[in-house]
C-alpha atoms as an extended CHARMM CRD file, in Angstrom:
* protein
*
       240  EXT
         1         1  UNK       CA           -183.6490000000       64.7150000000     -203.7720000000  PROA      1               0.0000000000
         2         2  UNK       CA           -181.0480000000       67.0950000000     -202.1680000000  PROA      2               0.0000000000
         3         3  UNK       CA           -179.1700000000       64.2710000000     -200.5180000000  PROA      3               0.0000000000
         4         4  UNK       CA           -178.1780000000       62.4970000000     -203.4500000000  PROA      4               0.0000000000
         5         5  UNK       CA           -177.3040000000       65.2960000000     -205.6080000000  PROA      5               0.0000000000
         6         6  UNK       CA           -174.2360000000       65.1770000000     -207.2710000000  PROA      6               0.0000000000
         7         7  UNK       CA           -174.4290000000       68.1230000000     -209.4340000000  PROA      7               0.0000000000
         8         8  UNK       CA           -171.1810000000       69.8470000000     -210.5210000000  PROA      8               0.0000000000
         9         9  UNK       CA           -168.9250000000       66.7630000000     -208.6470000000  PROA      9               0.0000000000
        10        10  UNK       CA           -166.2770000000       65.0780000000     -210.2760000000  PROA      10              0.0000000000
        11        11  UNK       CA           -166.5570000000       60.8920000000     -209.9730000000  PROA      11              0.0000000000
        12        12  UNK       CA           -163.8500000000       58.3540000000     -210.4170000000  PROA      12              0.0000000000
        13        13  UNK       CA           -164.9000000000       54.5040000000     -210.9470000000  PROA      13              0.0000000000
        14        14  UNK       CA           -162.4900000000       52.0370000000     -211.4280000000  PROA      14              0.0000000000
        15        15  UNK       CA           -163.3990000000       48.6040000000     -213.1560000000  PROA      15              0.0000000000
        16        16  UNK       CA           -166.3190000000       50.8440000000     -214.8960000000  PROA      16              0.0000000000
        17        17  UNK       CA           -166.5460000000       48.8820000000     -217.6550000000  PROA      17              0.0000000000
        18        18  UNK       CA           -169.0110000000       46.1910000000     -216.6740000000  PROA      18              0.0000000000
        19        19  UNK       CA           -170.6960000000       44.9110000000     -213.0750000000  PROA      19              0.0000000000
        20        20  UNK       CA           -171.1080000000       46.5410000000     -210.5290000000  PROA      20              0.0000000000
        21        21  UNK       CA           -168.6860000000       49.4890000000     -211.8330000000  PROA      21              0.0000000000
        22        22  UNK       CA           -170.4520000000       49.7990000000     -214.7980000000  PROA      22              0.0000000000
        23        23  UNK       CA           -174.1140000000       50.6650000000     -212.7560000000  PROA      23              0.0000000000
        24        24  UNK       CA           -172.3340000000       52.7520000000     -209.8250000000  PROA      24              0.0000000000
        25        25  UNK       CA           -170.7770000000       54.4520000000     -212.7520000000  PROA      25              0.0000000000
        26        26  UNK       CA           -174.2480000000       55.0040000000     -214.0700000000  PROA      26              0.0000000000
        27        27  UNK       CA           -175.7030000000       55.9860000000     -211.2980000000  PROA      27              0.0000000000
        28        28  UNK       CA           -173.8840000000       58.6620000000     -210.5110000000  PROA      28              0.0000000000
        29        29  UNK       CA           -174.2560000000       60.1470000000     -213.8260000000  PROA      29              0.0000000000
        30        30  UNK       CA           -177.9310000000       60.4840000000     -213.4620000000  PROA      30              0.0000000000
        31        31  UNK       CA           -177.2980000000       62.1870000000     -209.9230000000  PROA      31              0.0000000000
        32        32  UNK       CA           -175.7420000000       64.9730000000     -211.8360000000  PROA      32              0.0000000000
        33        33  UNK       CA           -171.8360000000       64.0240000000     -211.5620000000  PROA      33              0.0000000000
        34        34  UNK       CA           -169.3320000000       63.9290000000     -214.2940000000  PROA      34              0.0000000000
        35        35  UNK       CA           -168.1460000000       60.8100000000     -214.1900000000  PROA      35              0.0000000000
        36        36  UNK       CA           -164.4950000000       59.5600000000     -215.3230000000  PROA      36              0.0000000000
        37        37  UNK       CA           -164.7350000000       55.3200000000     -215.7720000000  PROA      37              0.0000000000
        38        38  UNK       CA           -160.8030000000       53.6390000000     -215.5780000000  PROA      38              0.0000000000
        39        39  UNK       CA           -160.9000000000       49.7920000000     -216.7270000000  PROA      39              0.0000000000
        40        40  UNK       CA           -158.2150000000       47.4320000000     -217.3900000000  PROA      40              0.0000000000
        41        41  UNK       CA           -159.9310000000       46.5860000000     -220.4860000000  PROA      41              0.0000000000
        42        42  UNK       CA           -159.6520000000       48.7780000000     -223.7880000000  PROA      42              0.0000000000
        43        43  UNK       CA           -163.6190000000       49.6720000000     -224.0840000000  PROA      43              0.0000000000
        44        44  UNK       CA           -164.7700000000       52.9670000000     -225.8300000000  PROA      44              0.0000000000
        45        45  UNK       CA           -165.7290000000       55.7270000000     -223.1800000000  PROA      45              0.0000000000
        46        46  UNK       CA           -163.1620000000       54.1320000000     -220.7520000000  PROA      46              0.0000000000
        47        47  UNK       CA           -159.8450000000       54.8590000000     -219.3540000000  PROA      47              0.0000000000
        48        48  UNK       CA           -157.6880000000       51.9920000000     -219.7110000000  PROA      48              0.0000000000
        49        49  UNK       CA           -155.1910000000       51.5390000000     -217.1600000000  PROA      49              0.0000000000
        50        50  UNK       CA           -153.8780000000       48.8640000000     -214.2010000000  PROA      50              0.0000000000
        51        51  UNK       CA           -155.0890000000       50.0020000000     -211.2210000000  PROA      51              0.0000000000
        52        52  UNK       CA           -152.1410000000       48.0730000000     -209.9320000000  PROA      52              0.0000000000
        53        53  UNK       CA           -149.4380000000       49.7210000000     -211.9350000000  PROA      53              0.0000000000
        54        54  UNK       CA           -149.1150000000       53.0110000000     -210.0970000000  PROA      54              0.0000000000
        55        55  UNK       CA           -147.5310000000       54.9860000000     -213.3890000000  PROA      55              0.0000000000
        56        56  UNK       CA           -151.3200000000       53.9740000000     -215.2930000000  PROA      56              0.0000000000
        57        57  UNK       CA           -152.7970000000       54.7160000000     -212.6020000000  PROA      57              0.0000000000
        58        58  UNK       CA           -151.1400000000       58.7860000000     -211.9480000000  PROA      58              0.0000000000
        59        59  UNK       CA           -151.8500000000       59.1680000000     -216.1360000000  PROA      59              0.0000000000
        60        60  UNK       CA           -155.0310000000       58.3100000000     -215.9360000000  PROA      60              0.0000000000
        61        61  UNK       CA           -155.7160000000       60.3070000000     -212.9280000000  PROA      61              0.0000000000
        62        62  UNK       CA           -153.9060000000       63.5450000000     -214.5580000000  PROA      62              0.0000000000
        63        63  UNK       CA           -156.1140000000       62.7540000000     -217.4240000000  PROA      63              0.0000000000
        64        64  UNK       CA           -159.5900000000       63.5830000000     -215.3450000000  PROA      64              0.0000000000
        65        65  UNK       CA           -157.8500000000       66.2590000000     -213.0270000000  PROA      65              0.0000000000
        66        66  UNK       CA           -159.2390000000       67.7640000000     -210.2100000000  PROA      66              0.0000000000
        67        67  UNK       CA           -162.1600000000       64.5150000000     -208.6710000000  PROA      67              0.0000000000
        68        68  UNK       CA           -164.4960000000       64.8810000000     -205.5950000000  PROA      68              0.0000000000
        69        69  UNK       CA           -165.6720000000       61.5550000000     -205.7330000000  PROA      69              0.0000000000
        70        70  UNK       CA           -163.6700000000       58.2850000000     -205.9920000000  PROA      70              0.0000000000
        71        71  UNK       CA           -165.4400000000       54.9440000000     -206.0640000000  PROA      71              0.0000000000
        72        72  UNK       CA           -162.7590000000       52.1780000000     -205.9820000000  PROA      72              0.0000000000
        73        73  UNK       CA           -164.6990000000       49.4130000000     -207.3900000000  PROA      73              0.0000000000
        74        74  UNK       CA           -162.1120000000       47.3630000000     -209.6450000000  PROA      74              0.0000000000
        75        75  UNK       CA           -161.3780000000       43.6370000000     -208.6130000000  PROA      75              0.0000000000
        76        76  UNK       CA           -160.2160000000       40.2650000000     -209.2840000000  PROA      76              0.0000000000
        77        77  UNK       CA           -160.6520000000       36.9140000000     -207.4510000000  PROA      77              0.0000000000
        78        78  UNK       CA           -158.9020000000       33.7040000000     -207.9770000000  PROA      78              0.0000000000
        79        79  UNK       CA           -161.0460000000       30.6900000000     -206.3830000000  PROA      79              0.0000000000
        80        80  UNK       CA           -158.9570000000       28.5980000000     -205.1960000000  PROA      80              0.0000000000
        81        81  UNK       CA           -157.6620000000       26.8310000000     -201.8670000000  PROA      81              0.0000000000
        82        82  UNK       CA           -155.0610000000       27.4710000000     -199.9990000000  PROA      82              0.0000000000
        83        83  UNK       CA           -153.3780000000       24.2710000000     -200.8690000000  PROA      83              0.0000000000
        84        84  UNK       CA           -153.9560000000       25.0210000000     -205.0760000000  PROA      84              0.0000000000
        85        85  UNK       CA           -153.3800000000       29.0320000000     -205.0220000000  PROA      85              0.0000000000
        86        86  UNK       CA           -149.8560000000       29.5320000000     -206.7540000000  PROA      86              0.0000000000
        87        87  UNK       CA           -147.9340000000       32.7950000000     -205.2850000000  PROA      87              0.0000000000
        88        88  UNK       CA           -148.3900000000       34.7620000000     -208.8130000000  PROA      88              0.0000000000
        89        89  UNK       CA           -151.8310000000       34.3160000000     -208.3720000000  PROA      89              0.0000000000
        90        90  UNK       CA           -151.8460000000       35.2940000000     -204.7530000000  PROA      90              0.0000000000
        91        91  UNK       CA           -150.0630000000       38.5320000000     -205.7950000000  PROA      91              0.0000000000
        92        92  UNK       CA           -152.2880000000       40.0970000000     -208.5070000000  PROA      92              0.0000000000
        93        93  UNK       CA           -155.2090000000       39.2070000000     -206.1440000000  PROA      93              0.0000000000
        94        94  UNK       CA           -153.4490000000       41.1070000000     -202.7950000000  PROA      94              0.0000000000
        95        95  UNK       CA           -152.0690000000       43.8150000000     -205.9720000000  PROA      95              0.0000000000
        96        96  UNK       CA           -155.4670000000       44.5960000000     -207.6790000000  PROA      96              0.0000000000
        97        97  UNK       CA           -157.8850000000       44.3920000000     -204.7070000000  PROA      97              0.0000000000
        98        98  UNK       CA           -155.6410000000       46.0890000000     -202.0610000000  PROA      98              0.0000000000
        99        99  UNK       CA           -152.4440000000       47.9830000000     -203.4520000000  PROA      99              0.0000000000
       100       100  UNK       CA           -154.6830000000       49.0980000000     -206.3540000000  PROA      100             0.0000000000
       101       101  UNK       CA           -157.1040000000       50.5820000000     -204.2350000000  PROA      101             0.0000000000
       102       102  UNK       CA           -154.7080000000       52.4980000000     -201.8560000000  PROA      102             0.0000000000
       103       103  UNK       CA           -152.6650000000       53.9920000000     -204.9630000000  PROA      103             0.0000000000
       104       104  UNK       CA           -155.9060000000       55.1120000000     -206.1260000000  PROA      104             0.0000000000
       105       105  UNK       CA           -157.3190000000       56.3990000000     -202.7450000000  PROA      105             0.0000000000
       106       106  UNK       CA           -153.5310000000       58.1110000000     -202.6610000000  PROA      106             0.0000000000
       107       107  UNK       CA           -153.7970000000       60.0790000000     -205.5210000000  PROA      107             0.0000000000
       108       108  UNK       CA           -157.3830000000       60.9160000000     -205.2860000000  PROA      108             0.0000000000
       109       109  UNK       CA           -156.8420000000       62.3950000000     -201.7260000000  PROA      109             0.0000000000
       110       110  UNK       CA           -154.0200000000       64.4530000000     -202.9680000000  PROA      110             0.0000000000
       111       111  UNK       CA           -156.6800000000       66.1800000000     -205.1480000000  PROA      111             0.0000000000
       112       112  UNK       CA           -159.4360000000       66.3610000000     -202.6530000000  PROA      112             0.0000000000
       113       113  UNK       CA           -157.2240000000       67.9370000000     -200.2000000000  PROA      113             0.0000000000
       114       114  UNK       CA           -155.9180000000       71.4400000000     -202.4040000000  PROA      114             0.0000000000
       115       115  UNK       CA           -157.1150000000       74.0860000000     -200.9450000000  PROA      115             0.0000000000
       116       116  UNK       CA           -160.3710000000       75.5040000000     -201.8550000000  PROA      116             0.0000000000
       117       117  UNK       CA           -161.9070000000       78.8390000000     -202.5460000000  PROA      117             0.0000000000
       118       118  UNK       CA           -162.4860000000       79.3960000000     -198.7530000000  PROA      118             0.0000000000
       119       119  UNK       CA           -158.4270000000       78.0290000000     -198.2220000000  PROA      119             0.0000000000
       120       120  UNK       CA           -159.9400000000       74.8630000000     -196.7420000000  PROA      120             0.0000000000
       121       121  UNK       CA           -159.0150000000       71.8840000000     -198.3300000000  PROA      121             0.0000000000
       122       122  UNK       CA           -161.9830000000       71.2370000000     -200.7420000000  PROA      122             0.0000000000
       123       123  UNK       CA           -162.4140000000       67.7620000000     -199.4430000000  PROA      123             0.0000000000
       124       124  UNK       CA           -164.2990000000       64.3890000000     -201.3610000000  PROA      124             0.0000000000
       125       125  UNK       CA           -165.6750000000       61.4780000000     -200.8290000000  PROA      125             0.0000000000
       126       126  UNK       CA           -163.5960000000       57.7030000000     -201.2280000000  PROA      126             0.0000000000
       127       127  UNK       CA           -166.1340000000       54.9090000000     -201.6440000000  PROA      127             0.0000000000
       128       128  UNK       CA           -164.3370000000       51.3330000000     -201.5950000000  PROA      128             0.0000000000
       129       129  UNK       CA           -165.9890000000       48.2610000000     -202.7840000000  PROA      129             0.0000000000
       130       130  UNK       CA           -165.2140000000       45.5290000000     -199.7160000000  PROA      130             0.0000000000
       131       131  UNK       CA           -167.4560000000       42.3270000000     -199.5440000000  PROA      131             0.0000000000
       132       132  UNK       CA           -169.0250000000       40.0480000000     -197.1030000000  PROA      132             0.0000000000
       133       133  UNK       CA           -165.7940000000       37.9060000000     -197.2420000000  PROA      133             0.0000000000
       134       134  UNK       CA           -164.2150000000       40.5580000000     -195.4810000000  PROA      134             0.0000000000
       135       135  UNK       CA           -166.1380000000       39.9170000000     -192.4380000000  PROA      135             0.0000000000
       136       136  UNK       CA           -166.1040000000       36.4070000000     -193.0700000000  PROA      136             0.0000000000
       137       137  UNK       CA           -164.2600000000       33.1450000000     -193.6860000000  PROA      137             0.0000000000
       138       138  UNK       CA           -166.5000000000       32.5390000000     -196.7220000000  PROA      138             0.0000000000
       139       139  UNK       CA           -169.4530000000       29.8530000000     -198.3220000000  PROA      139             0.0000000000
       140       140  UNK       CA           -166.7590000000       28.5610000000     -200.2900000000  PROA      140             0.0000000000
       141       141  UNK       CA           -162.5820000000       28.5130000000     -199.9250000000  PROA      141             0.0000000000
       142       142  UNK       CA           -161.3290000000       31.4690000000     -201.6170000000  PROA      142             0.0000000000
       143       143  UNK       CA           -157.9700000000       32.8130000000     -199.3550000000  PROA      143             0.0000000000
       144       144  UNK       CA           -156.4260000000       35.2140000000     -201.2710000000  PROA      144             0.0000000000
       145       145  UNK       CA           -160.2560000000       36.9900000000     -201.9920000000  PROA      145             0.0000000000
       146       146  UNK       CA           -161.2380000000       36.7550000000     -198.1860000000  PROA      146             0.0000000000
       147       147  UNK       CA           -157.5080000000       38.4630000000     -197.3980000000  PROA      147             0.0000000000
       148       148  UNK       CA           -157.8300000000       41.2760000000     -199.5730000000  PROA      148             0.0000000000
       149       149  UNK       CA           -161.0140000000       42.7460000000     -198.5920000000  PROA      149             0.0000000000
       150       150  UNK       CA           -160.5610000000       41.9320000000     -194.9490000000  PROA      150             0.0000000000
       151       151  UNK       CA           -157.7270000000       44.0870000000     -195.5830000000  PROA      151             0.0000000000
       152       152  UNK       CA           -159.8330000000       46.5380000000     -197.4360000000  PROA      152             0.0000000000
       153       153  UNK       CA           -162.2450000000       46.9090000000     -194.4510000000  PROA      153             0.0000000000
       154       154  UNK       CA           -159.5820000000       48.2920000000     -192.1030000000  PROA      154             0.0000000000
       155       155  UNK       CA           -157.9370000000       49.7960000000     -194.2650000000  PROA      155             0.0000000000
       156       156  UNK       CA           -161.0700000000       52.1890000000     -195.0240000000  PROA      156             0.0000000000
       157       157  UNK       CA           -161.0920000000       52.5100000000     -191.3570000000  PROA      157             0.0000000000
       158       158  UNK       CA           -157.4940000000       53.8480000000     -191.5120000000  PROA      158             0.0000000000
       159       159  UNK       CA           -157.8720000000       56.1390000000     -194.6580000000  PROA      159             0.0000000000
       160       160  UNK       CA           -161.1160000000       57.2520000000     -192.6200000000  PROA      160             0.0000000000
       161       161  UNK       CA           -159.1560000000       58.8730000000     -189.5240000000  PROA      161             0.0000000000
       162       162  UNK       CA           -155.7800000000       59.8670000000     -191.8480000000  PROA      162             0.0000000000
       163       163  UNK       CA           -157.6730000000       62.0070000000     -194.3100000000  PROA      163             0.0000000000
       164       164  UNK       CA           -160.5410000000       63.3260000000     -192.1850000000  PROA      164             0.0000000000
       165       165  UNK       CA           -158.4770000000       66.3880000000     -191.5070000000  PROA      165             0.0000000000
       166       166  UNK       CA           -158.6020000000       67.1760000000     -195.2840000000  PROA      166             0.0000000000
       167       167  UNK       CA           -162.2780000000       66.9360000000     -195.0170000000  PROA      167             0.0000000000
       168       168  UNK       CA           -162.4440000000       63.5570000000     -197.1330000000  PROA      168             0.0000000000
       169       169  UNK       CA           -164.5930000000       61.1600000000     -195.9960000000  PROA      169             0.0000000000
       170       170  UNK       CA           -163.3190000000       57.3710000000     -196.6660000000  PROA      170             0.0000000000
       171       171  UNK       CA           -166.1490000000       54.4640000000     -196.5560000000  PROA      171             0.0000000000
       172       172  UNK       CA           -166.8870000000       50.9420000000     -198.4550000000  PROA      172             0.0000000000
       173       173  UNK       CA           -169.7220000000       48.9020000000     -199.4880000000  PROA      173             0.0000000000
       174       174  UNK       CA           -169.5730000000       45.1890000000     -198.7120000000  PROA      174             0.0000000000
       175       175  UNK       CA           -171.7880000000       42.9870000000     -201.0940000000  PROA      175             0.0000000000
       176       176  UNK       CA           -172.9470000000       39.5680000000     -200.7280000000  PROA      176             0.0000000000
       177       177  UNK       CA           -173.1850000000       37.6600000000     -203.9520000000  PROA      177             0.0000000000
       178       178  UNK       CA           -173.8170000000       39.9660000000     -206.9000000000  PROA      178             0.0000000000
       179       179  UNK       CA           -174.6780000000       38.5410000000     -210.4170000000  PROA      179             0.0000000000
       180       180  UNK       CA           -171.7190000000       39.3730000000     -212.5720000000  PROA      180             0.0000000000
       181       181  UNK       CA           -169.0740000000       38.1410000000     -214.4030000000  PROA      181             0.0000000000
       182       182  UNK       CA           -167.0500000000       37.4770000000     -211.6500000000  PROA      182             0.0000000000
       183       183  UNK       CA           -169.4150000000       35.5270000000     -210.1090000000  PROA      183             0.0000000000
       184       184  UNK       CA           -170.5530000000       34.1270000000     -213.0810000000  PROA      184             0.0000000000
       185       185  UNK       CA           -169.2650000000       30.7240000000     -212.8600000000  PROA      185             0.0000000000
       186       186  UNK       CA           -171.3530000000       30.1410000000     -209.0790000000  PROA      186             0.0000000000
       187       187  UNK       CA           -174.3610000000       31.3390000000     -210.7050000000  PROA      187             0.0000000000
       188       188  UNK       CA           -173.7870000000       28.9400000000     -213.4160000000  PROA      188             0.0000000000
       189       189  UNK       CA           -174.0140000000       26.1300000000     -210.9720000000  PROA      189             0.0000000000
       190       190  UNK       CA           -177.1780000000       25.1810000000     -209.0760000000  PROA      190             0.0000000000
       191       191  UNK       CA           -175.1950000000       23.4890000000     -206.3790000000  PROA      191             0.0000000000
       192       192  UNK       CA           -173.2470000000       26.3600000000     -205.5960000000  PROA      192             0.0000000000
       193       193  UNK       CA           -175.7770000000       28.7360000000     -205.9340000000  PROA      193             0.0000000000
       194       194  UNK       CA           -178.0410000000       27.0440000000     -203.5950000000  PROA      194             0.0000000000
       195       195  UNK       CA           -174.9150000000       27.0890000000     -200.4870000000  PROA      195             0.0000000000
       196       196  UNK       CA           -175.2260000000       30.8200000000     -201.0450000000  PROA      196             0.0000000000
       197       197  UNK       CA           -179.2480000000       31.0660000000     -200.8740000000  PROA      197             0.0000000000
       198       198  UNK       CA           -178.9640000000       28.8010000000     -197.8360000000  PROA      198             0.0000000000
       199       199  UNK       CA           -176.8470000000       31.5010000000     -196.4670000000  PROA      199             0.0000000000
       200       200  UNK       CA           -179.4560000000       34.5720000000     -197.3950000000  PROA      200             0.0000000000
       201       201  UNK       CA           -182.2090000000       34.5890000000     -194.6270000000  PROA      201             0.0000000000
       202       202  UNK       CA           -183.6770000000       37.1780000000     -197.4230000000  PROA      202             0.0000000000
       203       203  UNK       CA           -183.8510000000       35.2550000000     -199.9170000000  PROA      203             0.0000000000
       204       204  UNK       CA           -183.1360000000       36.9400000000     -202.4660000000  PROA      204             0.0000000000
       205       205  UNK       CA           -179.7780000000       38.3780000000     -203.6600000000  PROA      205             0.0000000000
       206       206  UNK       CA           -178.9680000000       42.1340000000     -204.4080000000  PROA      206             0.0000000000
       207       207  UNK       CA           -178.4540000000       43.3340000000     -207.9490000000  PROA      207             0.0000000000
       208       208  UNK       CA           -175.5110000000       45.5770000000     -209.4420000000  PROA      208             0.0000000000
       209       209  UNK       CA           -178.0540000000       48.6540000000     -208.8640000000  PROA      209             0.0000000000
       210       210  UNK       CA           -178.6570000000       47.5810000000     -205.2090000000  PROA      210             0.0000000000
       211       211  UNK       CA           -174.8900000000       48.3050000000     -204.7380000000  PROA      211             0.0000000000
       212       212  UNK       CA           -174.6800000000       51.2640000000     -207.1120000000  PROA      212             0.0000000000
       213       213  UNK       CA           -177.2810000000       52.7560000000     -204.3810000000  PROA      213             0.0000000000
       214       214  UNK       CA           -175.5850000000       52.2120000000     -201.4370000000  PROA      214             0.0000000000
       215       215  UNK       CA           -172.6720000000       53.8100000000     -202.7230000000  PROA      215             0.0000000000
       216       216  UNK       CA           -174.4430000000       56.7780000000     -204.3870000000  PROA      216             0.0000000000
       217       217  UNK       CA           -176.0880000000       56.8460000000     -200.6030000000  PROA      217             0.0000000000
       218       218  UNK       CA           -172.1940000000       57.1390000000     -199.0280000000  PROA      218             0.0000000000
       219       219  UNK       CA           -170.6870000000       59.1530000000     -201.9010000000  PROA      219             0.0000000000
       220       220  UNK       CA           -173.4160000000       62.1500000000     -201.5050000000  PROA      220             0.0000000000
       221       221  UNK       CA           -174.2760000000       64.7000000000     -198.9550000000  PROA      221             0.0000000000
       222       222  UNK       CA           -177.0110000000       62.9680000000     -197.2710000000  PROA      222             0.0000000000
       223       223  UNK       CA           -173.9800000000       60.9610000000     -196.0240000000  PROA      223             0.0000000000
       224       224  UNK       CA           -171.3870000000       63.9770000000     -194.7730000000  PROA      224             0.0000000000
       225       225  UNK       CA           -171.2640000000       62.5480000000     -191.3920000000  PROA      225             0.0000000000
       226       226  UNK       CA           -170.2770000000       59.2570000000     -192.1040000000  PROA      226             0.0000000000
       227       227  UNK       CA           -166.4970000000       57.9230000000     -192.4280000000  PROA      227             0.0000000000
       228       228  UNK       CA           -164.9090000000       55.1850000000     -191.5140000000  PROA      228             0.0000000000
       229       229  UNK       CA           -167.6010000000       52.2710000000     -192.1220000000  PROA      229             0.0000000000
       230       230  UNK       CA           -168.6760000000       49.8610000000     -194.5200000000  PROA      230             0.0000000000
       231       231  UNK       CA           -171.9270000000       48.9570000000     -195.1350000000  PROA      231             0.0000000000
       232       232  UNK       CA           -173.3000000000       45.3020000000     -195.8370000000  PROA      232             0.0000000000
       233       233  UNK       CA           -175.1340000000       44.9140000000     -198.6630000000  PROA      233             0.0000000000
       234       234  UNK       CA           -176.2040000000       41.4100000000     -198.1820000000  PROA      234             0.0000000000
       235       235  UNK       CA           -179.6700000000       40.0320000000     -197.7260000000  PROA      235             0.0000000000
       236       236  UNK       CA           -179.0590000000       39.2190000000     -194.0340000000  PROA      236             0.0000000000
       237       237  UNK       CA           -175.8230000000       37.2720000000     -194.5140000000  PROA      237             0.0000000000
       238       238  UNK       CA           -174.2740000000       38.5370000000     -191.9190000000  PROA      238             0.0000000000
       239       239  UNK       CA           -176.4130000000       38.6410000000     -189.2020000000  PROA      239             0.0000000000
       240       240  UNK       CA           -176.6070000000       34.9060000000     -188.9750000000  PROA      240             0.0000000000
């Protein structure tokens, strides 16, 4: 269908190499993109670079040239309280989930706003990966998680107005709990994963693919009126 084509677009996913990166990644291959995956981790078909480390991040980016579609997707979390968190831990949480994303959404937009055939700037699309917890204080205490994609949430909203003059649209997906390796370890526990299911009036829980959608959905043209949001992907939890 016409409003998820992605034919002849150039896509950007960070943390591509597994999760949810790995099936947005997918996904918008089969819509018809060519799709450039950056990873921390050294995996065949990947870019490896820091999304933190803004000198990776410019190679890796001057690698893939000229992108009309960035998905930031890469993330960490550290679960612990506020009491327990150490400061270095703190950091590379507040570095990976927030500066990373905005050094990527920097350079990307520098691309997406060269002038086009027509002299306009050609424009693109910035997809960030939020989460529930950035609406929320949380099913379990996780400070320096909750902080970064609170953060990440307004700070889509502020990308959103600065670049809409370049004709970039800037929007994020929030999930709920997703089964991957991050999450791993609450998935691994029935206790745990039954204070999340009491929190899903669905029921059930999205997989990566559910995600991948919604972003394909934001990333293509069916969405070219939409900036500035972020859209739940979470079985109801936050309507409670």
């Amino acid at each position: 269908m016409e409003i998820f084509d992605l034919k002849g677009k150039t896509a950007v996913v960070t943390g591509a190499a597994r999760g949810i990166g790995k099936a947005t990644a997918d996904l918008l291959a089969k819509a018809g993109a060519t799709v450039a995956r950056i990873d921390i981790d050294a995996v065949p078909g990947i870019i490896s670079a820091d999304v933190a480390d803004e000198r990776a991040v410019e190679k890796a980016f001057e690698k893939i040239g000229a992108i009309d579609i960035l998905v930031n997707n890469a993330g960490i979390a550290v679960r612990k309280n506020s009491l327990d968190i150490t400061r270095e831990e703190w950091d590379r949480v507040i570095a990976v989930n927030l500066t990373g994303l905005f050094l990527c959404s920097r350079i990307a937009a520098r691309s997406m706003k060269e002038p086009g055939k027509d002299g306009l700037p050609r424009g693109g699309v910035i997809v960030n990966l939020a989460s529930i917890m950035g609406f929320s204080g949380g099913v379990f205490p996780n400070p320096a998680y909750q902080a970064s994609k609170g953060a990440v949430v307004n700070l889509t909203r502020a990308l959103a107005l600065e670049f809409a003059e370049y004709r970039i649209r800037v929007n994020a997906v929030a999930p709920t709990f997703v089964r991957t390796p991050l999450t791993a370890p609450v998935f691994a526990n029935p206790e745990l994963l039954k204070k999340v299911m009491d929190h899903t009036p669905l029921g059930v829980l999205p997989e990566v693919e559910d995600i991948a959608a919604a972003v394909l959905f934001l990333a293509g043209p069916g969405a070219r009126c939409i900036t500035g949001v972020t859209l739940p992907v979470d079985s109801g939890y936050l309507a409670r």
